[in-house]
C-alpha atoms as one frame of an Amber mdcrd trajectory, in Angstrom:
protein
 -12.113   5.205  16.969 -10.119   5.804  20.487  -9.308   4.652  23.330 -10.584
   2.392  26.555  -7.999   1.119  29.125  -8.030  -0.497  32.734  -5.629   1.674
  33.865  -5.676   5.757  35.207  -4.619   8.023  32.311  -1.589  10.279  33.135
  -1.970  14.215  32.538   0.535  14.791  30.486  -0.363  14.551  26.917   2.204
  14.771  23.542   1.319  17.981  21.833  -0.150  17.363  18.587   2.884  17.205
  15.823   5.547  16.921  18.613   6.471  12.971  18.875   9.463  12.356  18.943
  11.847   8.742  18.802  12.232   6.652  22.016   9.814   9.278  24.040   7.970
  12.275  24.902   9.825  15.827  24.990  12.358  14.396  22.793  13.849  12.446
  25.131  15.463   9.243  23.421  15.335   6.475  25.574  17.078   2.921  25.292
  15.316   0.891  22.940  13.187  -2.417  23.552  13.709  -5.625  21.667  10.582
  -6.879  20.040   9.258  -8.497  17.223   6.823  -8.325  14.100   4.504 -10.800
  13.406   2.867 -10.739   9.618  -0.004 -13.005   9.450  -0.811 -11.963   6.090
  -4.457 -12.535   5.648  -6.622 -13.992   8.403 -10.028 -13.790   9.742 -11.034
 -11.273  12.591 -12.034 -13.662  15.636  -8.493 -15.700  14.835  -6.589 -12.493
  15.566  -8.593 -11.464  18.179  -7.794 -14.365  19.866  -4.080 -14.356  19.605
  -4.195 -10.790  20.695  -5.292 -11.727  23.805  -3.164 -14.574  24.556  -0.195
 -12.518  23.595  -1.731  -9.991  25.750  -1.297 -12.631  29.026   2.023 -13.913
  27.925   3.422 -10.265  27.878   1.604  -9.058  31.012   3.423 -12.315  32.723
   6.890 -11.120  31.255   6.641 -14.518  28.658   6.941 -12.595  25.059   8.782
  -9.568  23.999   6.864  -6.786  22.766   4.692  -7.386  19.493   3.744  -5.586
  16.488   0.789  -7.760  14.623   0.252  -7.082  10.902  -2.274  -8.525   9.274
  -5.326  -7.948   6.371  -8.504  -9.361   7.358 -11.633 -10.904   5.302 -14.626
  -8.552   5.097 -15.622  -7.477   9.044 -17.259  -5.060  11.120 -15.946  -4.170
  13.958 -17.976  -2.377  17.298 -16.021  -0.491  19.856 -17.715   0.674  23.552
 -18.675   3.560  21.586 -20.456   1.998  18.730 -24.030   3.054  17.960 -26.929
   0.743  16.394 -27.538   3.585  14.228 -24.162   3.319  12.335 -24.968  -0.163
  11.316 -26.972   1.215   7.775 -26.700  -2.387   6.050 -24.345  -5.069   7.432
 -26.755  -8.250   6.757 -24.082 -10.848   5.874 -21.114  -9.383   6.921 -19.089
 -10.614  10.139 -19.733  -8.335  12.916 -17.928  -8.203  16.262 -18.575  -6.277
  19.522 -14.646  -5.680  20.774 -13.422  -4.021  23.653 -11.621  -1.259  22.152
 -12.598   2.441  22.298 -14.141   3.770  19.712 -17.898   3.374  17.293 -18.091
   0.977  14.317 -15.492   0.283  11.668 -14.765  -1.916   8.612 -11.867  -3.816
   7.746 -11.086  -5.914   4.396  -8.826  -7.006   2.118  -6.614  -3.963   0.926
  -6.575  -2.398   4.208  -3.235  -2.868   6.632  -4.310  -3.375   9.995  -1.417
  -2.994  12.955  -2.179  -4.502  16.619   0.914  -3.471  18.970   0.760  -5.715
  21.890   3.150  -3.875  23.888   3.880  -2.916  27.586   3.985   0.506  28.210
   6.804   1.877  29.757   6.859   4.377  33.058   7.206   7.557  30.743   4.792
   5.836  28.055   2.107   5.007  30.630  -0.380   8.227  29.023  -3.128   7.361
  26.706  -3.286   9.798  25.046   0.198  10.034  24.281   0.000   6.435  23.391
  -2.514   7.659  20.751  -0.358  10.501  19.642   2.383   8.434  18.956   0.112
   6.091  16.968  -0.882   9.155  14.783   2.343  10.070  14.219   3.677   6.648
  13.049   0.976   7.070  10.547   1.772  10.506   9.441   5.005   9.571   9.099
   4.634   6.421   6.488   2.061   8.477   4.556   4.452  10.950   4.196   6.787
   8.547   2.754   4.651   8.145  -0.189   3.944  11.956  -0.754   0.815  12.321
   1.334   0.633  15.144   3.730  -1.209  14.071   6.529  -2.822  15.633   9.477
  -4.589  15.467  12.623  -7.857  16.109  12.646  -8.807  17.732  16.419 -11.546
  15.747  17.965 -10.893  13.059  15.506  -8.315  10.302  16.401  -6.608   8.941
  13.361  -4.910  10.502  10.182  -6.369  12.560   7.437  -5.087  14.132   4.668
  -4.050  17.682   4.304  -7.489  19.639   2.164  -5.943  20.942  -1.020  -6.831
  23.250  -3.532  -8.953  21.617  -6.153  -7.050  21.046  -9.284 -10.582  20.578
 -11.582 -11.142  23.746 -13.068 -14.989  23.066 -13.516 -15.131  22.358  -9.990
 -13.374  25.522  -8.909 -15.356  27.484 -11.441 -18.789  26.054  -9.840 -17.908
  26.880  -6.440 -16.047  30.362  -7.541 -12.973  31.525  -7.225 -11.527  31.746
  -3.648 -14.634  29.546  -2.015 -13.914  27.093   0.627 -15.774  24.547  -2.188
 -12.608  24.704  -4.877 -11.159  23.449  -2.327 -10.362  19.162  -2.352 -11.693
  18.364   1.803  -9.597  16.329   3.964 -10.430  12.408   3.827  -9.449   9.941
   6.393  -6.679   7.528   5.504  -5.886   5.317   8.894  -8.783   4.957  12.073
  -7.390   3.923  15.417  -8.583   1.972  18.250  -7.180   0.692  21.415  -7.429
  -0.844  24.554  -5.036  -1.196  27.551  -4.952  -3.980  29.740  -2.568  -3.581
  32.923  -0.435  -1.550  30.960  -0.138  -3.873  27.908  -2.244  -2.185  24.790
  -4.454  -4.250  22.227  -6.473  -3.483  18.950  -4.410  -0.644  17.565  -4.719
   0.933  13.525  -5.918   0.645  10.157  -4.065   2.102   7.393  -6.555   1.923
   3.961  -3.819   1.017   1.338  -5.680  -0.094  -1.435  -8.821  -0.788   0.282
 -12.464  -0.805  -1.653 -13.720   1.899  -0.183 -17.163   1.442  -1.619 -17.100
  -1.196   1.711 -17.658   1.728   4.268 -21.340   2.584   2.625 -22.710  -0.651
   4.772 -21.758   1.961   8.390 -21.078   5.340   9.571 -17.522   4.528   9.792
 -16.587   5.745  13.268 -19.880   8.021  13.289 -18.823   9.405  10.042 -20.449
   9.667   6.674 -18.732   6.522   4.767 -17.729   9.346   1.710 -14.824  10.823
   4.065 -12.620   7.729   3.532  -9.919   7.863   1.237  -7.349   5.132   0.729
  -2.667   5.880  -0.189  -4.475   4.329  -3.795  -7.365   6.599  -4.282  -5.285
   9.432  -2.902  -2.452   8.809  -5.345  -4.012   7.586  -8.264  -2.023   4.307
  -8.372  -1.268   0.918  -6.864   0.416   0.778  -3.752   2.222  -2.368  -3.120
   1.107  -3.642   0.615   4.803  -5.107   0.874   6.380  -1.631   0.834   3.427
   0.046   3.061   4.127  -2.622   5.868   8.405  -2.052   5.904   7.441   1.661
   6.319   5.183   0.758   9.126   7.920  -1.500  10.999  10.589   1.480  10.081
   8.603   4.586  11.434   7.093   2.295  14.830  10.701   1.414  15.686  11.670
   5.199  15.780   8.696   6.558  17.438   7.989   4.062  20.087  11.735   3.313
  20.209  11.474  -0.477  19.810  14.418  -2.836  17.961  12.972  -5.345  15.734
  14.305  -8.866  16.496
């Protein structure tokens, strides 16, 4: 998933790694009051809707900034960049051509999806900075809960770091020292946005406890569905959505340096 905006994209772009509270370079800036909305569970053309009314109202200056939260019944989702051919067997299911950036995703129960509806500032107006930033809040909640994350270049989103494997019959089949023993990096969180007159839309989703089995009906954003990975499956345990969701609000706050009302 990426990007698609109305708007020209500035050339200066956040090194990967390098975000930093309030504002690129490190510079902190004042922060923004603004507001998180947690709709719990709710179906995909509901929020879609709101999104874009809250899009208007903060375009016209009506609403503070606004961080959606929500879970959403089983959907698929189809950015610009979606191809037919990533659709392997989605009889049934919901499907919705959106105008984010991006190819085809999922979304269901178990998965925290985050829609900032927020108006970029002068030194915020960069895309792919906007991106950056995205992938860093990310990085930084996985983190929380043990998970090294990465980037993965040509990839928008957040992965997790490859380890070694810890299975000593798979090391042994793929010998000692080959690239095989070693556990591959699996994508956690997908992002997709779009920009309207400076005010973004769409935005993340973070698989918490997601079924992953879900993804086999696509090529989740022209991807092979087995390189998903959910904070569950990658940690062997339940992770409460509750907890997941107050690291989200933290770690936004401090990178896009916004004050929740």
């Amino acid at each position: 998933m990426s990007s698609t905006a109305d708007a020209p994209v500035s050339s200066s772009v956040l090194a990967p790694g390098s975000a930093s509270p309030g504002g690129p370079g490190g510079t902190r800036v004042d922060r923004l009051a603004a507001r998180v909305v947690d709709l719990g569970l709710r179906e995909y053309a509901e929020v879609w809707e709101l999104q874009k009314q809250l899009v208007t109202a903060r375009q016209q200056d009506a609403i503070a900034d606004t961080l959606i939260l929500v879970e959403h019944p089983h959907v698929i989702t189809l950015g610009r960049g979606a191809e037919q051919a990533d659709l392997l067997s989605v009889a049934g299911i919901p499907t919705f051509a959106i105008e984010r950036g991006g190819g085809v995703t999922y979304h269901g129960p178990g998965q925290l999806v985050g829609y900032p509806v927020i108006r970029l500032r002068e030194h915020e107006r960069d895309l792919h900075l906007y991106l950056r930033n995205l992938e860093e809040t990310l990085l930084r909640v996985v983190a929380d809960f043990g998970i090294p994350g990465i980037r993965n270049p040509g990839w928008t989103g957040v992965w997790t770091a490859p380890r070694p494997a810890t299975s000593a019959e798979g090391a042994a089949a793929a010998g000692e020292g080959h690239p095989e023993a070693e556990r591959p990096s699996r994508k956690l969180a997908s992002i997709g946005v779009a920009v309207k007159r400076w005010v973004t839309l769409h935005g993340f989703a973070l698989n918490v406890s997601t079924d992953l089995a879900r993804f086999r009906a696509i090529n989740p954003c022209g991807l092979e569905a087995g390189v998903m990975a959910s904070l569950a499956s990658v940690l062997g345990r339940e992770v409460a959505m509750a907890e997941v969701k107050a690291r989200v609000r933290h770690h936004f706050g401090e990178v896009f340096g916004r004050a929740w009302s």
